[in-house]
Backbone as JSON Lines, residues from 0, in Angstrom:
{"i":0,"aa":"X","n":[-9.03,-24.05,-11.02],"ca":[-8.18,-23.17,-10.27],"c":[-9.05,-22.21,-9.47]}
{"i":1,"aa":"X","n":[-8.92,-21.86,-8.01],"ca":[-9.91,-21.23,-7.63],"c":[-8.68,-19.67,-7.53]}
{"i":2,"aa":"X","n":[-9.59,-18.45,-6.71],"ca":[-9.11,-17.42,-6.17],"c":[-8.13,-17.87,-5.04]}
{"i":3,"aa":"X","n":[-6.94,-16.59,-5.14],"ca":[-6.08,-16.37,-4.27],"c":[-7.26,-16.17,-2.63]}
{"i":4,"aa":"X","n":[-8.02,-15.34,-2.76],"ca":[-8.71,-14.74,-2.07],"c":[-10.18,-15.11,-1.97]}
{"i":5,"aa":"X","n":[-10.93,-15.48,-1.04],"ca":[-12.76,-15.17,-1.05],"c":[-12.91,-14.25,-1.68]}
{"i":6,"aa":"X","n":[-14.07,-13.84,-2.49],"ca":[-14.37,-12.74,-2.68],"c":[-14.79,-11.83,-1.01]}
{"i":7,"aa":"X","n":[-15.44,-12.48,-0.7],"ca":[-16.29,-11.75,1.01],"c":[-14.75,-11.44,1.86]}
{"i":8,"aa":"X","n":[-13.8,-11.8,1.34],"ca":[-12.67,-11.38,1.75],"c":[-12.24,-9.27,1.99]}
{"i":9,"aa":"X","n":[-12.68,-9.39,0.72],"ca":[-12.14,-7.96,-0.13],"c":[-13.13,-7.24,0.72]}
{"i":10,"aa":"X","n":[-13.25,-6.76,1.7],"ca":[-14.26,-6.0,2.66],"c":[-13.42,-4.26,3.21]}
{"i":11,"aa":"X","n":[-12.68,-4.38,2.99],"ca":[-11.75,-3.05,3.2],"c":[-11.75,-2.16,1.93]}
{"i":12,"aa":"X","n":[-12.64,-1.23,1.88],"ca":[-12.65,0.56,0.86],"c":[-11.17,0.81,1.74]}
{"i":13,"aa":"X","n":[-10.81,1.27,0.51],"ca":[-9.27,1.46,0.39],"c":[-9.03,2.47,-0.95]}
{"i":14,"aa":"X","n":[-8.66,3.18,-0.61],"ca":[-8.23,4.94,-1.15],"c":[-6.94,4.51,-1.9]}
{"i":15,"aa":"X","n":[-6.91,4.5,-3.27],"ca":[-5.22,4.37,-3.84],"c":[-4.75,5.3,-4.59]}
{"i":16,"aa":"X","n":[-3.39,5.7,-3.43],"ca":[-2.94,7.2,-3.83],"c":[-1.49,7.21,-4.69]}
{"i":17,"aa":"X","n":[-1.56,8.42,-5.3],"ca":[-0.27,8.07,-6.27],"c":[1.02,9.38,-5.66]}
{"i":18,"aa":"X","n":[2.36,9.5,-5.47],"ca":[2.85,10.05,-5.02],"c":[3.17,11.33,-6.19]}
{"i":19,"aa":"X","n":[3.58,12.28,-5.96],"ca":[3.75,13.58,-7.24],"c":[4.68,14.3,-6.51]}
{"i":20,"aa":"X","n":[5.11,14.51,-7.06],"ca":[6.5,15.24,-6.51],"c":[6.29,16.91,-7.31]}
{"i":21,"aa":"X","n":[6.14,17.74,-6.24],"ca":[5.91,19.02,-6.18],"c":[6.86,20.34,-6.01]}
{"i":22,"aa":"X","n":[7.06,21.09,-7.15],"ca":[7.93,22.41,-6.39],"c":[7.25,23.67,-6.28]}
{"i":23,"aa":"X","n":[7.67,24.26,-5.18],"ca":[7.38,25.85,-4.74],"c":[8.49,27.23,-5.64]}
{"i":24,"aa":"X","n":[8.09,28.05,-5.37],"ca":[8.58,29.09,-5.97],"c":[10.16,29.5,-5.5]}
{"i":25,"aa":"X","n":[10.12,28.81,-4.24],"ca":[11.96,28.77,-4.0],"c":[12.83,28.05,-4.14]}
{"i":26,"aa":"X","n":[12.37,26.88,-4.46],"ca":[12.91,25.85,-5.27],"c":[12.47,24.49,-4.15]}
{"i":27,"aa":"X","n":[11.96,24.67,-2.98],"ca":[11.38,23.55,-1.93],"c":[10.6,22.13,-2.86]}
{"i":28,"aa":"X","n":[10.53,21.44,-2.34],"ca":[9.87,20.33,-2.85],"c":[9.22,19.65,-2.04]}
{"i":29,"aa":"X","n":[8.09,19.09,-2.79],"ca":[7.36,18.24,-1.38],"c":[6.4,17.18,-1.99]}
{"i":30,"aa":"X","n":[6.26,15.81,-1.28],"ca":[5.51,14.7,-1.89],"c":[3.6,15.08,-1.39]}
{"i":31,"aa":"X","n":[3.34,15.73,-2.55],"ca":[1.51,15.38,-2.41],"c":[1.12,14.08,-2.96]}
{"i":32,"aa":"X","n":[-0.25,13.07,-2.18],"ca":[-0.89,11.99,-3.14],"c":[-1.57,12.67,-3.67]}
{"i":33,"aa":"X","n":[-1.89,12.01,-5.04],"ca":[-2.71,12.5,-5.87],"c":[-3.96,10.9,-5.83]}
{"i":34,"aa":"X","n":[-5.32,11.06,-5.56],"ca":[-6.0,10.09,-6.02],"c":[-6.46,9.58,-6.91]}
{"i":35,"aa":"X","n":[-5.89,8.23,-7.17],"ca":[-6.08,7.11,-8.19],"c":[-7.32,6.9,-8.48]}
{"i":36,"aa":"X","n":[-8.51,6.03,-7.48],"ca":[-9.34,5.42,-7.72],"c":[-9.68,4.79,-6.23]}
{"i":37,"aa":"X","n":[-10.7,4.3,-6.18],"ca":[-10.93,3.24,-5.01],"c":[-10.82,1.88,-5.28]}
{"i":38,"aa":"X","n":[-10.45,0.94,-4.04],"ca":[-10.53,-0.43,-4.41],"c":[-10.97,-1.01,-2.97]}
{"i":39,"aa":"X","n":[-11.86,-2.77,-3.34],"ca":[-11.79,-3.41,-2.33],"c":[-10.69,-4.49,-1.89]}
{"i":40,"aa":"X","n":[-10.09,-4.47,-0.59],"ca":[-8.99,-5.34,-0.87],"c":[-9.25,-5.94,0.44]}
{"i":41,"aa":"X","n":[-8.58,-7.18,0.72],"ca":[-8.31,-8.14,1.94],"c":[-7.21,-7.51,2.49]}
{"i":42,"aa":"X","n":[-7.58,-7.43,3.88],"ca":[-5.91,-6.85,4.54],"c":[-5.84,-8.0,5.3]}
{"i":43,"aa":"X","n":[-4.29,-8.72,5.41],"ca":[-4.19,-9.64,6.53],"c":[-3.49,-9.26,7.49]}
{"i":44,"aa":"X","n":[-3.75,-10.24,8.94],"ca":[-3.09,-9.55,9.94],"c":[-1.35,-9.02,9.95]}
{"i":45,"aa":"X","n":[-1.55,-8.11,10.92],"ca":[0.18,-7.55,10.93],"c":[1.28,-8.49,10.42]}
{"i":46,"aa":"X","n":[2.29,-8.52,9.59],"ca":[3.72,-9.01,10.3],"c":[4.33,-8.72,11.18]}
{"i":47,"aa":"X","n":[5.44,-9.05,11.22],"ca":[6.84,-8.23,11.48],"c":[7.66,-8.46,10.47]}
{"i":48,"aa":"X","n":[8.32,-7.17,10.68],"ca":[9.84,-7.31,9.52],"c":[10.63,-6.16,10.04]}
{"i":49,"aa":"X","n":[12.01,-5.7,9.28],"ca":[13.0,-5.29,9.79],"c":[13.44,-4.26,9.06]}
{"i":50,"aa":"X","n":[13.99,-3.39,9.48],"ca":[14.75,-2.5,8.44],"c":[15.63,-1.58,8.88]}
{"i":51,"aa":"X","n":[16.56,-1.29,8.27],"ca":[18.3,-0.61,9.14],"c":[17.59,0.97,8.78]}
{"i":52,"aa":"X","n":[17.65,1.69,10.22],"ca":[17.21,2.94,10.6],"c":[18.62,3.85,10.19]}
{"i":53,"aa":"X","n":[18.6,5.32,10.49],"ca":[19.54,6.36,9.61],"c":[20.64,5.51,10.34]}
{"i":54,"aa":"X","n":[20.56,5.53,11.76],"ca":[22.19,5.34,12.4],"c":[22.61,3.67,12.27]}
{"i":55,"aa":"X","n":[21.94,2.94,11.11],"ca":[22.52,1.82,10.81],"c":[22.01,0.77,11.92]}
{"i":56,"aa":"X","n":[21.01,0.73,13.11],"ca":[20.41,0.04,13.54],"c":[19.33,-0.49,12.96]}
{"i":57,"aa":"X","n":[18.77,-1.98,13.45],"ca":[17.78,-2.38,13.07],"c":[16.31,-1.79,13.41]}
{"i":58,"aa":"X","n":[15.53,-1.78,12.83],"ca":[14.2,-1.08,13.07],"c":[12.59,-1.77,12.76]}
{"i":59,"aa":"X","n":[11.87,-2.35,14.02],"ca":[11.05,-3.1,14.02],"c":[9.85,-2.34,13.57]}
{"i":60,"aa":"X","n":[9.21,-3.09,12.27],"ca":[7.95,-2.5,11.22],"c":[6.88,-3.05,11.16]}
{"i":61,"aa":"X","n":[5.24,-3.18,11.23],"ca":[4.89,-3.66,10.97],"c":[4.16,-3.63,9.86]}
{"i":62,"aa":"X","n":[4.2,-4.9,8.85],"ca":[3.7,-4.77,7.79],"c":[2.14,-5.44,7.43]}
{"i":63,"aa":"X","n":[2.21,-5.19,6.3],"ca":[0.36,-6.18,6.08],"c":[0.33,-6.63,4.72]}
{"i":64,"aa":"X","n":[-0.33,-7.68,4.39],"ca":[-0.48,-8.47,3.02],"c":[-2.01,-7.7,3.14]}
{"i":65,"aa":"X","n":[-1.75,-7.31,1.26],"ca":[-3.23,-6.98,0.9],"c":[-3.3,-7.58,-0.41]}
{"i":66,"aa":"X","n":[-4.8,-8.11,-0.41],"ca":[-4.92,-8.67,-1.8],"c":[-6.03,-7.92,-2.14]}
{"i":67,"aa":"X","n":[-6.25,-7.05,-3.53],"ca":[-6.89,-6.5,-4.42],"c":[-7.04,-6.59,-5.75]}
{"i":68,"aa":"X","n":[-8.12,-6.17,-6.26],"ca":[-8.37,-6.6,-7.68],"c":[-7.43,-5.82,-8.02]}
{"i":69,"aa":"X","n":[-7.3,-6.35,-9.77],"ca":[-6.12,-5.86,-10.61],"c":[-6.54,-4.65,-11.68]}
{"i":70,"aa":"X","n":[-7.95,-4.8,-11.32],"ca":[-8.95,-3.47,-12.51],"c":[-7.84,-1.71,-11.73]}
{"i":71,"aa":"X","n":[-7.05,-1.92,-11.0],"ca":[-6.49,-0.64,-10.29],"c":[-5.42,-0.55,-10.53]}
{"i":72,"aa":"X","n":[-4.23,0.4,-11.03],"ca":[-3.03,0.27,-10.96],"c":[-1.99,0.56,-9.6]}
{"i":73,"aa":"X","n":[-1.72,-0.08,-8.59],"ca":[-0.89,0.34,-7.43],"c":[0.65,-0.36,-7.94]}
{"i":74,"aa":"X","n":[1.23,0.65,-6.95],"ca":[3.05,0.45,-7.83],"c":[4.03,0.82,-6.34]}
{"i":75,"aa":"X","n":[4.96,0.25,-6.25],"ca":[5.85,0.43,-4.8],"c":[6.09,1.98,-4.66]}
{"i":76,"aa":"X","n":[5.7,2.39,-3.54],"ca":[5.69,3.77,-3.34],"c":[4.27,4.49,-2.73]}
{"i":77,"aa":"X","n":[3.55,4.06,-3.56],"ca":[2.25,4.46,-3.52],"c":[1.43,4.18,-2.25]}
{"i":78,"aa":"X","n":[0.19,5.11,-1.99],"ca":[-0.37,4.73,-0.85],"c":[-1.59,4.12,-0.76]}
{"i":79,"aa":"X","n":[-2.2,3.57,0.04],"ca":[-3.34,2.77,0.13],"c":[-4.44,3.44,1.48]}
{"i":80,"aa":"X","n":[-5.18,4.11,1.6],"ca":[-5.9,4.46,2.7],"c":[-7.19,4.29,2.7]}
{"i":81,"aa":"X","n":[-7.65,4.17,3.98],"ca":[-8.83,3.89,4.11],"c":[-9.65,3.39,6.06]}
{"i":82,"aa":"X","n":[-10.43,3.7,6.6],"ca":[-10.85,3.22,7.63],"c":[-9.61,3.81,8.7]}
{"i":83,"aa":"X","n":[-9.31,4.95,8.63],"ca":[-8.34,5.7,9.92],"c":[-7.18,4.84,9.61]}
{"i":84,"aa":"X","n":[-6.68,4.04,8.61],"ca":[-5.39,3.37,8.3],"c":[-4.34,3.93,7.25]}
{"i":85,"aa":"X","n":[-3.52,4.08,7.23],"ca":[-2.54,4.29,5.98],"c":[-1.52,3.73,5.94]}
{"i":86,"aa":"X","n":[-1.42,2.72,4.64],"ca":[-0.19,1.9,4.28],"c":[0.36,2.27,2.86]}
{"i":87,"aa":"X","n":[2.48,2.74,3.44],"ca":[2.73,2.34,2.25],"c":[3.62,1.85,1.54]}
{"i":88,"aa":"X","n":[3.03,1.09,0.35],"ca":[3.32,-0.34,-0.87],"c":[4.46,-0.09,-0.76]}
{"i":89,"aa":"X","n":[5.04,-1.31,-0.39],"ca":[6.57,-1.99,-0.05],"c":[7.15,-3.04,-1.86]}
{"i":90,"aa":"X","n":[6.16,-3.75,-1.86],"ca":[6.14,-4.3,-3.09],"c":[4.97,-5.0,-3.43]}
{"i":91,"aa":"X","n":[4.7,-5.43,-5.27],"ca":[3.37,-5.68,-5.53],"c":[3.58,-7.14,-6.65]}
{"i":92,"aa":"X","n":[2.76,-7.82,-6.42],"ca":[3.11,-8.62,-7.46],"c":[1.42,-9.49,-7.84]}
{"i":93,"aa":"X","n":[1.83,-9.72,-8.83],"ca":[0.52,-10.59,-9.46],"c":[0.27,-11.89,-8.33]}
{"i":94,"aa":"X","n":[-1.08,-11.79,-7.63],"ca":[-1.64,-13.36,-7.74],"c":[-2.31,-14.22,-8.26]}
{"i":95,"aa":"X","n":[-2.61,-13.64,-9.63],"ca":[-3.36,-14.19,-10.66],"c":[-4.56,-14.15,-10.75]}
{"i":96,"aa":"X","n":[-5.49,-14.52,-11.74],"ca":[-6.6,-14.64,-11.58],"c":[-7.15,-13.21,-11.5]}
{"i":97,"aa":"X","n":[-6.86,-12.59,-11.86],"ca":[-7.58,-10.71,-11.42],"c":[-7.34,-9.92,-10.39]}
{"i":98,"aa":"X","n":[-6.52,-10.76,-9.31],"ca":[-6.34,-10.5,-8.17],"c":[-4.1,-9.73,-8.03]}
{"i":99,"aa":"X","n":[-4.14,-8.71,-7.02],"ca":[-2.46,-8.05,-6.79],"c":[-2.44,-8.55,-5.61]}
{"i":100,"aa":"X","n":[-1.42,-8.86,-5.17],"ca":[-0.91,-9.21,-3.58],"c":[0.21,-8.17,-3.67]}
{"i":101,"aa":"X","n":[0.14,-7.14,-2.23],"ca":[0.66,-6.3,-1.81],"c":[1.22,-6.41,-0.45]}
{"i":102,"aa":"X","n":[2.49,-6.22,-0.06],"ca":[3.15,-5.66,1.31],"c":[2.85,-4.93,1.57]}
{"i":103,"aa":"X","n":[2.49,-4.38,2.27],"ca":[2.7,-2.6,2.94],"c":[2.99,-2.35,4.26]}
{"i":104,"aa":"X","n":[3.58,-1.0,4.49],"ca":[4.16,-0.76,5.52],"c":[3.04,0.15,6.08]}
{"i":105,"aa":"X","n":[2.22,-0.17,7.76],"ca":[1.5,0.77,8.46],"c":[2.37,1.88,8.61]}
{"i":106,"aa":"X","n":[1.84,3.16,7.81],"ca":[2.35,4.4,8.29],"c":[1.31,5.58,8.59]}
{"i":107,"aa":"X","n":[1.9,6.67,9.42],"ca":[0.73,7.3,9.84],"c":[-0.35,8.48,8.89]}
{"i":108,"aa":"X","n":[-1.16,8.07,9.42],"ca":[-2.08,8.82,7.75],"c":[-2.54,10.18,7.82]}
């Protein structure tokens, strides 16, 4: 059985951030990342995909497959940064072998 991935693949330092949900003294709230750890991961090129915006229109996204080792814990929500990029985890699932395959959504970092 070989890898999902080359290793010489995994060439992207990639920042994995965890979301924390924060309150102020007036009762405000606000999402800080908190940092996880680093990882190397494969990013593949853009998709496309879709998603219904506030007023119930469709809304064109682009997403990215990342494959990373599994020594890291990333979870839907969470962010991934690195190299002036920020994506974030749409969903995560095992590709076996030591290796996570990740969606993510390019958002601005």
């Amino acid at each position: 059985m070989t890898a999902p991935v080359a290793i010489g693949a995994l060439r992207h330092r990639l920042t994995v951030e965890e979301p924390v949900a924060t309150t102020d003294d007036l009762g405000g709230a606000a999402t800080v990342y908190v940092v996880v750890g680093d990882v190397w991961a494969a990013v593949a090129e853009p998709a496309l995909a879709e998603r219904v915006g506030a007023d119930d229109r469709p809304i064109g996204v682009a997403t990215h497959r990342l494959v990373l080792r599994d020594d890291i814990t990333v979870a839907v929500g969470w962010r991934l940064t690195g190299g002036g990029r920020s994506f974030r985890v749409l969903a995560v699932t095992s590709a076996g072998l030591g290796f996570v395959r990740c969606l993510a959504e390019a958002v601005a970092p």
